[in-house]
N, C-alpha and C positions, 0 to 999 in steps of 0.2 A: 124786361120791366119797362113801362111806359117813363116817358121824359114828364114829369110834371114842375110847375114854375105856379109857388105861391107869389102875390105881393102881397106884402106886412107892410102894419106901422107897430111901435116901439108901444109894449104893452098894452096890446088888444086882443082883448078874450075872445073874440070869435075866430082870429086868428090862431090864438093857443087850441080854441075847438078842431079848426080843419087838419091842422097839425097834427093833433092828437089822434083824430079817427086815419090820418094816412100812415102814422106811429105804429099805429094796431095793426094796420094790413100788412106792415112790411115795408111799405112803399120808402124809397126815398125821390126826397125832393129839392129844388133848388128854391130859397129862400131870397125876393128880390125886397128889400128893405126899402121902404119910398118915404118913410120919417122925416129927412132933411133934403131929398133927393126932389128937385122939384120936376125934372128932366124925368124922372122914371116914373112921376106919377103919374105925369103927361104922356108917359109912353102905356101905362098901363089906363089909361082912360079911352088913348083909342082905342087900344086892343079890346078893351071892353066894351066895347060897342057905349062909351058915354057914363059909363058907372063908376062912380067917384068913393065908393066905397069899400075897405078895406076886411077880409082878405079877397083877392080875385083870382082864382083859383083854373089854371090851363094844363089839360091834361095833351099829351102828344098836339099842342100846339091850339087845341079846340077849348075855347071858351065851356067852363063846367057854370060859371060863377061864385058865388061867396062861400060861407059857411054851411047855412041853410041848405043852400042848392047842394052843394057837396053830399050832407050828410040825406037831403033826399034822394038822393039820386042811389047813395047807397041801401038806402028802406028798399027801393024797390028793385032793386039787384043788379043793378047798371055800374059800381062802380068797381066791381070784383071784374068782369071783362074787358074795359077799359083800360087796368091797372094789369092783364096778364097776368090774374090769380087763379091756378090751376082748380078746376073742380067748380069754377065759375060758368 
């Protein structure tokens, strides 16, 4: 299964969204919580090529992006290969 690394802030629905649809695949995840962390949001805004907005979503190390990005990527069938879902 792929390494994936959300960053969250403390009750945000599009966070509880990307969550949810990685819930359903199976996937698990490592959950980086940037709420009070002002060092990790800074670490997750490089990483994010400058996007300051929460969740930001890295699958085996490659920037996916947020919520949205996530759930399109899985419309069009990219995120079941990605993720080492057999039958993908």
């Amino acid at each position: 299964m792929a390494s994936i690394e959300i960053y969250t802030k403390f009750l945000c629905p599009y966070c509880s969204r990307a969550k949810s649809l990685l819930d359903g695949k199976g996937a698990a995840y490592n959950v980086i919580d940037v709420t009070m962390d002002r060092a990790g949001f800074d670490a997750m805004v490089e990483r994010a090529g400058g996007r300051r907005t929460v969740p930001q979503i890295f699958i085996d190390g490659t920037h996916i992006g947020g919520s949205d990005d996530l759930a399109a990527l899985d419309a069009r069938g990219g995120l079941d290969p990605l993720l080492g879902i057999a039958g993908s």
